[in-house]
N, C-alpha and C positions, 0 to 999 in steps of 0.2 A: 448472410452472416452479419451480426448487430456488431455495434464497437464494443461491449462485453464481452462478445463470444473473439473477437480478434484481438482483444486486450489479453484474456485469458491464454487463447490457445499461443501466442506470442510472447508470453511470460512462463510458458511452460504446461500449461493446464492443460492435457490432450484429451480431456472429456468437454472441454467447453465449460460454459456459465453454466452447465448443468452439475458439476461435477463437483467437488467440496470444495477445491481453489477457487471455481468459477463465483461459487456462492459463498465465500468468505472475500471474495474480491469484488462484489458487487454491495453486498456491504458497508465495506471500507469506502467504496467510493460513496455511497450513499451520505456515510459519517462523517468524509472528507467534508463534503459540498456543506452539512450544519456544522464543519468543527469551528470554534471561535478565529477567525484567522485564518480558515482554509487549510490550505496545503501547508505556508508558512507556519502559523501556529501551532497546527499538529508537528512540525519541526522542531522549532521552540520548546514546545513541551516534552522532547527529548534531548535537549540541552539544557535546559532546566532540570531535569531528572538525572542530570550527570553524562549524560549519553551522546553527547556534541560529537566525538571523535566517529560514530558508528554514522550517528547523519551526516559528518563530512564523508564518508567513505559512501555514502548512499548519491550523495549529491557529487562528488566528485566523478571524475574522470575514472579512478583505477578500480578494481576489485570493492563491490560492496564486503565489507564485515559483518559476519552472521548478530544476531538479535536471539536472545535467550526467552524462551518463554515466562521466568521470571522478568527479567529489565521490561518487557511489555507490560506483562501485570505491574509493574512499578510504577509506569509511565504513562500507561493507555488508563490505570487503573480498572475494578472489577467492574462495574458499571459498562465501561466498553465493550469488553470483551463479553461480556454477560448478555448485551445488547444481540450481540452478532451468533451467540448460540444459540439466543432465543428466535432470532429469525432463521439462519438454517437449519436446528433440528439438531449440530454437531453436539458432541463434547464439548467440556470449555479444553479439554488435551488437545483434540481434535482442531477447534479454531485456532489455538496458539500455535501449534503446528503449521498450520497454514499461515496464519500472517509471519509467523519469524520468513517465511519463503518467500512470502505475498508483499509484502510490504516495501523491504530495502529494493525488489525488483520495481513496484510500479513506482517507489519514489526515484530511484535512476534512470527509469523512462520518462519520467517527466522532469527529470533535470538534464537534457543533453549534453549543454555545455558547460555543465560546473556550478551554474547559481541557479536558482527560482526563477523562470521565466515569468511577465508579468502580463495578467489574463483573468478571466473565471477559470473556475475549473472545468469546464466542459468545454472550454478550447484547448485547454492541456489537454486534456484527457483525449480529444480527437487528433490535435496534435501527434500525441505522445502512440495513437493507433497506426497515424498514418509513417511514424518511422516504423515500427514494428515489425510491419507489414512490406513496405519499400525500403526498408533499411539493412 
């Protein structure tokens, strides 16, 4: 099993990277790793879009706050999301649906303790496998 398929089935995805989570979350990590800023920016650019209170809830300790598929269109803008329908084949309904799921879960797997661990993204990211999995 790759760290996609255990990112995946550990955030809930029971078909694996194969499956519309697996492949709207594989993705995103792809997006992460070119977004301006990585992880943080793509942050940023949801406190900039007004949206701070849902990233502390994503980053924090308690209950993430769900994400509307409008506030992503807002924030991610069409170009993103157009990006990631154009590589899995989804709907653009279909991919927002999945990230409103996808998203607040992998961004509080890789925040365990409250803030932005400091790294590339491919050591969160393996990091963030190996609590999933042993966690």
């Amino acid at each position: 099993m790759g760290l996609l398929d255990s990112l995946t089935n550990a955030l809930g995805g029971a078909q694996g990277s194969s499956g519309p989570s697996g492949q709207v979350l594989s993705q995103v990590l792809a997006m992460l790793q070119n977004h301006p800023g990585g992880l943080g920016g793509l942050l940023q650019s949801f406190q900039q879009g007004g949206l701070g209170h849902l990233v502390e809830s994503w980053v924090g300790t308690g209950q993430n706050l769900p994400v509307s598929a409008d506030q992503l269109r807002n924030v991610l803008g069409s170009d993103w999301i157009g990006r990631i329908t154009q590589a899995t084949g989804l709907s653009q309904a279909q991919v927002e649906q999945h990230l409103s799921t996808v998203l607040p879960q992998l961004i509080d797997h890789l925040t365990p303790n409250g803030k932005l661990p400091q790294g590339d993204l491919g050591g969160l990211l393996a990091n963030a496998a190996q609590r999933l999995l042993h966690g």
